[in-house]
Each structure stands twice: as C-alpha cells, then as structure tokens.
N, C-alpha and C positions, 0 to 999 in steps of 0.2 A: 299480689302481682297479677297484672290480664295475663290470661292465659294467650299463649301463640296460637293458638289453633282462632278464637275469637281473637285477634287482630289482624291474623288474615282473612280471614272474612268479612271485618267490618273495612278495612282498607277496598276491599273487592265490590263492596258495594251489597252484600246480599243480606246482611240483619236488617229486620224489618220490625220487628218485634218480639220481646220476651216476656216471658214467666216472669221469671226472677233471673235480671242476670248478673248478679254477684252469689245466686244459688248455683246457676251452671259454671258459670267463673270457678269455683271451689270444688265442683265436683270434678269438672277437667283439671284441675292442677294435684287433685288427689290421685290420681291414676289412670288406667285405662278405662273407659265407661261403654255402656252399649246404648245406641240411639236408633230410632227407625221413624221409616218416610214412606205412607201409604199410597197407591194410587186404584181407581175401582177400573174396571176391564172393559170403562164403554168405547174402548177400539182395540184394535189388534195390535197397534203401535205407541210409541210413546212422539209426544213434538217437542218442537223446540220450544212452547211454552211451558214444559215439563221441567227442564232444564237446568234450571237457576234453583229449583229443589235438588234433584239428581247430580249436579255439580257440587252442590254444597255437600250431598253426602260422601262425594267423593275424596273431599277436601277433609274430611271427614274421619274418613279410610286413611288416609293418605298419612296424616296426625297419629295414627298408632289407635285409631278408635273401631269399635266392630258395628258395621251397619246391618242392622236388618230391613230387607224392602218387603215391605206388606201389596200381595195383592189382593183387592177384594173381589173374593169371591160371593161375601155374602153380603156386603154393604152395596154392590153390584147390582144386588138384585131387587134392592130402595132406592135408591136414585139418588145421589147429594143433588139436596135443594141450594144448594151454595151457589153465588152468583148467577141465579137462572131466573126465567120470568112464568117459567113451565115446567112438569112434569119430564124427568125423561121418558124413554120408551124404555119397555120392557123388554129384556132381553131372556132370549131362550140357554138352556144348561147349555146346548150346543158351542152358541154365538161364546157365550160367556168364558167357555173350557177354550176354544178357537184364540179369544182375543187374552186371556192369561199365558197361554204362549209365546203369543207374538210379543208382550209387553215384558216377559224373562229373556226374551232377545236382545229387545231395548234395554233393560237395565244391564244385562251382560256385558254389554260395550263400555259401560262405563265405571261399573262398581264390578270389586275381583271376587270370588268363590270359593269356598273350599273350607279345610276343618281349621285352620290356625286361629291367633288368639284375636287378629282384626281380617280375617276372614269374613266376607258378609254370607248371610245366608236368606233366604227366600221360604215367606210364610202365606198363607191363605187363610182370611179368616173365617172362611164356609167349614174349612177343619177344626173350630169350636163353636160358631155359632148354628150346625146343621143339627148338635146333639140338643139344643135346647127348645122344649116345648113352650106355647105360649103361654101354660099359667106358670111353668116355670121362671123365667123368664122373667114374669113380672113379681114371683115372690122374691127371687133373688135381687134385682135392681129396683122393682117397681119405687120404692121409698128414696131412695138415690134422688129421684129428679122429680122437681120441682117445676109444674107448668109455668109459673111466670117467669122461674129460671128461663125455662127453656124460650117463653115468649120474650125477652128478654134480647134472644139472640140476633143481631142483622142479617144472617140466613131465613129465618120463619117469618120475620117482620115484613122481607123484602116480599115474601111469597103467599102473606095472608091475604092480601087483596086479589091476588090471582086463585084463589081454590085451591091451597097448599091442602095434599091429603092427609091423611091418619097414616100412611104406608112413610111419606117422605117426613114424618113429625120424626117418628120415628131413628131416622137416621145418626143423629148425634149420638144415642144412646146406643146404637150399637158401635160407633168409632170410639166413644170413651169405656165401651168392654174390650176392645181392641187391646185401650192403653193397660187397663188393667190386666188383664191374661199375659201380655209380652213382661208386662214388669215380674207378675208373680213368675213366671216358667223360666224368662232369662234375664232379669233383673235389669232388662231396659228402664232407665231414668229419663228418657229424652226424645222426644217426638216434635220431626221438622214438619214445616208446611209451608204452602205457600200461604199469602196475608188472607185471600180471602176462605182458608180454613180456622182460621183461629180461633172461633164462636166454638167450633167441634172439637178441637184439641185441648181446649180450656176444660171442657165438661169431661176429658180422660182425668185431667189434674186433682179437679177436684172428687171425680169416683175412685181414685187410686188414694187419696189422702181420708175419705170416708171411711173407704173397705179396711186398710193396710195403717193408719196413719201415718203414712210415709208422704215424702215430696216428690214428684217428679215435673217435669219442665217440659217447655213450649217453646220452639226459637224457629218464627215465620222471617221467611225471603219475602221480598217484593216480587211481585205478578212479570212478567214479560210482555211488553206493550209492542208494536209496530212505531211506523214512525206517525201513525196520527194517535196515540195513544190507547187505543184499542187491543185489547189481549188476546194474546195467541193463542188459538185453540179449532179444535175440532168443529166447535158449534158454531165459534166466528165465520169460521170458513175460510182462513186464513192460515191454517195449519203448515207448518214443514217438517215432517216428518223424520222418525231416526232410523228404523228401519230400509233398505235400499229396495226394498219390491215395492215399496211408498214413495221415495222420493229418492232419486237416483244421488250415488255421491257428487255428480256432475253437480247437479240443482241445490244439494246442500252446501257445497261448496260458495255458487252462484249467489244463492241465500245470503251468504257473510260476506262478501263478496263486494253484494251491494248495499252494505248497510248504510245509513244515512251517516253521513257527516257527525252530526252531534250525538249519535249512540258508540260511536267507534270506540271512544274509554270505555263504557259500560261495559261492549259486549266482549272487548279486549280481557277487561277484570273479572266477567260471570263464563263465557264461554271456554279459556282458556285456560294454561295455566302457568302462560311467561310471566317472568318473574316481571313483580312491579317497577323495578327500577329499568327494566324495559320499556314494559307498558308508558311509562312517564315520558321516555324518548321518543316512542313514537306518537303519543297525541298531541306530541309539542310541534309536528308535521303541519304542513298549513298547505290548501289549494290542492296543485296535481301529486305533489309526495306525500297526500295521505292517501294517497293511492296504496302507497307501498305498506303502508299500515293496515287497510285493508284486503290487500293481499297478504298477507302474515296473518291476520286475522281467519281468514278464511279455510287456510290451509293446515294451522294451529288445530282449529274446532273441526274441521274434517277428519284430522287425523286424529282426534280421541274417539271421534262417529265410527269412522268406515278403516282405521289402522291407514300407515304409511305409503303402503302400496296405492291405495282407493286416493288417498288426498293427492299423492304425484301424479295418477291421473287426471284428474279434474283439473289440476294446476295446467298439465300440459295442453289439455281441451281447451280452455280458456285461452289461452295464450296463442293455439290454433285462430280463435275467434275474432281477436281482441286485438293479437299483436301482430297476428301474419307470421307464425312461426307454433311449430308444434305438432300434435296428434290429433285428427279430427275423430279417429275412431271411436274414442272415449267418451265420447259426448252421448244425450241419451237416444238409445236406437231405437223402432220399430220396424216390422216384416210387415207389409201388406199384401195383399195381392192386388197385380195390378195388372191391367191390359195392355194391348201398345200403346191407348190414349186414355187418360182420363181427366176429369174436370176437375178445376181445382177445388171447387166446394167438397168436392165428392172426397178429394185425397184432404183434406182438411178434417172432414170426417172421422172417415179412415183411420187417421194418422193418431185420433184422439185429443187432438189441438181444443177444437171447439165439438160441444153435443150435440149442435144441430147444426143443419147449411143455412140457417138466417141470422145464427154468431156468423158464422164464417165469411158469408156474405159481408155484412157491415165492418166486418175490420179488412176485407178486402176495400171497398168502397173508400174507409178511410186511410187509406196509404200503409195497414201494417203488416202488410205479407211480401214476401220476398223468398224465391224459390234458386238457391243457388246463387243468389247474388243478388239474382234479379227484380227487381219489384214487380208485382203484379197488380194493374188497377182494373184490369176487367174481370168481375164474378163469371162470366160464361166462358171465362176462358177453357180452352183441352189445351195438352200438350203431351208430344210425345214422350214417354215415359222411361226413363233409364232404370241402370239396375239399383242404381244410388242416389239421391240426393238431399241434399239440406234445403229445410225450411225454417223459415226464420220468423219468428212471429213477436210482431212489435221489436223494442231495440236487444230484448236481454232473456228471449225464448228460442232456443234451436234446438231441432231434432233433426235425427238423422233419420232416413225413410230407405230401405230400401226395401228390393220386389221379391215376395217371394218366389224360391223358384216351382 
C-alpha cells in the first residue's frame, strides 16, 4: 500500500525523483525512519528557493518521521559545483561560523527541535570531516570512486569546459561521506534534495551500499522557478529571503502575494499547508477572486516564516496599501537623517531603494517614484522634509522613511 506520507507529497507536487521508490515506500510503511536534507553556509540565511526541500522535511516531521538538517561546514569550504558555470568564492572560518547561524535560524522556523523520537536535530559536517587527514582520507574512500563514475556526473560535465578544480571534483565525495557517517551514527536511510543535487546524493547511495551493504535512498523536489522559469537563489539575484533582517515579513508576505496567476496551485501545495481539498477550491477561483486565493496564500506561507503575529501584520500593511484601510506602521521602515530639504535622489539613496543616484535618476525620469502619493517626474527635485513619509517605488515597493531625530 503507498504510504501516506508519499501521497502527500506527490499530490503537492514535490517528488521529483527517486532512488528506489517502492524501497522507500516499504521502509516508510515499516515504521518510523530518519532522513536528512543538507544545505552549505554560502549565506547567513536560507530563501525561498530552499523551500520546497525544507517544506518537504517538514512534511516530513510532521508524518511521525525524525529529520536531520546538515549544515556544511565542511562541504562549505569546496564549493558545490552543482548548477554553476564558476567556482564559488572562498569563504573565511569567520563568514562560514556567521552564516551556520543564521541558516539554524532559518531552519528553526520551520522544522521543531528537541530530544523526542521525530524531534529534528542539527549536524555539521566540519565535525567529522576536520579529523581526517589527506592520505587518510584517500586510503579510506580513495577506491569507492570511480573517475568516469564521477565524469559521469552532469555537475562535472557542465563544469569541465569552464576549469572545474581538483578542490570542487572533490565535492561529491565528501556529500556521499556525509551519507555514510549519518547512516552508520543514526541510521538515517534517506537523503532529500533538490533535483539539481542528485548526481551527489546518488554517490551517498552507492558508498553506503559499498561500505555497509546496506540500501539507503534519494527522494529529489523540483527546483523553485519565478515566473520566467529561472531559479531562486542567492547567485540569480532574485532571492527572498526567510530570515526578517533579510527580507522584512512585509515583503515576504508581498512576495506570495504577488504570485503569478499560474503558480498560485504550486505555491498553494509547496509553500503551505491547507489541506488539499481547499487548495482545489480555491484554484478553481478565476480573474479578481483569485485574489483571494492569493491572499490566503500569502498569509498561510508568512505565517509558518515569521508566526501569526508577523503574517497579521503584513496582512494589515497590505491592506493599508492596497485597500485604504489598515496599519501603515508595519510596512518596512527606515531612519535617515535628514535636513529641512532634501533631494529626492539623495533620499532615494538614503533610503536604500537604489545604490546609486543614476538608478534613482531613471526610474524617476520614467514615472516610478511617488512620495506620499505623489508622483514625482523631476530628478532635481528638494522637498521639504517631514518626520514621516512613504515612498513608493514602481507599483508593489513601499517603505516607510522617517527622520532621525
């Protein structure tokens, strides 16, 4: 019989690909199992391209199952060459200890902690791959892998014509020690990813059936796209962020908010967790009442982000904005200091809108600044300057400004 836990998920839209899925089918119907979902520390936060992994494991949790989140600390310090056309940058013990942090933050919001029996708990794999020496290292695995295996992979493949290093070859072979250590210490069976890790998570499977000959499994989500199909992420430059000193609950909110028309089931079934015979009602919504689907949507996904308090503000923000009714308070703020008069490039600046006054310039020029209501079409504009006000940048950008005192 499919197990309940893989039918809600495959109805949600997040299997992408498996190992064996009539092997994890049987091990979920055998009992409670332990699975784990890695991510490396190159930021201090997690986004919303993260997501659709981290949802899954919570869906997960949620089933009676125990997660582990891997942060790498020492995968971190090689770079996945997965989906890139370049080398990352190297990050200092600093940056690295900084951004494992912030990224225990992020997953705190959405997967629970603690010692019970689907209790998740939080690993680093710098705490077993710091103790091994280089020629260890290769006498213990060297024979495991297989160069054309490894050439093999569409990670290396994509990245040979680009001067893929000896540092980022590397990589797979410490994510598939990953698998094997978590299996041998807590008898994790089952390693999530997103699709474009699954060349790395293959090569756990088969070094844990080398070492052990045991089985363990691979169960990839699909990527998170925008709406021109392009993936979310830090290096796109398209990030939205989970932490709120990143992206305020306002703008996370805003984010779902405005999702396109035709993602609204998607993000309803990945971001969420109304039940599907909702979901159905509301994408059956056509024109202005999928409005309302979008708003449920947004307010749904805020509130597993930032808790209930953080989503009914934003909700009220919005509504300030949008409907002419509500709290303008809650929207996101800024202190500047300001004179009696200043020019609006200058408070554009300022305010962190745009990085230069030659951004600021051109979307004044093209009609998308409005200060309190007002539109603004002259760049040389001053104005006298209050203790408060709103700027509105393009149709679906406001902040709130006021002056230091």
């Amino acid at each position: 019989m499919k197990n309940e836990l893989l039918q809600e998920l495959e109805a949600r839209g997040f299997i992408n690909q498996a190992s064996n899925m009539e092997g994890i089918n049987e091990a979920l119907n055998s009992g409670h199992i332990v699975g784990y979902w890695g991510t490396d520390p190159t930021g201090d936060s997690l986004h919303v391209g993260h997501l659709a992994s981290l949802m899954l494991m919570r869906w997960f949790q949620k089933y009676g199952h125990k997660p582990i989140l891997l942060v790498g600390g020492a995968t971190g310090r090689i770079g996945d060459p997965s989906g890139r056309d370049k080398g990352r940058p190297m990050l200092t013990d600093e940056q690295i200890e900084k951004n494992c942090v912030g990224l225990r933050k992020s997953i705190s919001k959405f997967i629970h902690f603690g010692n019970g029996e689907s209790d998740a708990i939080m690993v680093d794999n710098y705490d077993w791959m710091k103790d091994y020496g280089h020629l260890e290292f290769l006498t213990d695995f060297g024979t495991d892998f297989t160069v054309p295996r490894m050439l093999s992979m569409e990670s290396v493949k994509r990245r040979l014509e680009n001067g893929m290093t000896f540092l980022e070859f590397n990589y797979m072979t410490f994510q598939a020690v990953d698998f094997l250590t978590l299996y041998k210490k807590y008898g994790c069976i089952l390693q999530f990813c997103g699709a474009d890790q699954w060349g790395n998570c293959i090569m756990g499977v088969e070094l844990v059936r080398k070492k052990l000959g045991k089985e363990a499994f691979v169960l990839s989500t699909s990527l998170i796209t925008d709406s021109n199909g392009n993936k979310i992420g830090k290096s796109a430059g398209n990030a939205v962020w989970v932490n709120e000193e990143k992206t305020s609950p306002y703008d996370y909110y805003q984010y779902f908010r405005n999702t396109p028309d035709d993602l609204v089931e998607k993000f309803l079934k990945v971001f969420t967790e109304i039940p599907l015979s909702e979901i159905d009602k509301l994408t059956k919504l056509k024109d202005a009442e999928l409005n309302e689907a979008k708003k449920i949507l947004a307010f749904a996904a805020t509130e597993i982000a930032h808790g209930r308090e953080a989503a009914l503000a934003a909700q009220d923000s919005a509504a300030a904005l949008f409907e002419g009714g509500g709290n303008l308070k809650n929207i996101p703020t800024v202190e500047i200091n300001i004179g009696e008069t200043i020019s609006v490039l200058e408070l554009l600046v300022a305010s962190g809108l745009f990085q230069s006054k030659s951004e600021a310039r051109r979307m004044v020029e093209q009609g998308g600044i409005q200060i309190d209501g007002k539109k603004i079409t002259d760049w040389k504009t001053e104005f006298i300057s209050s203790d408060e006000f709103i700027v509105q940048k393009g149709k679906k950008t406001f902040l709130r400004v006021m002056k230091k005192n």
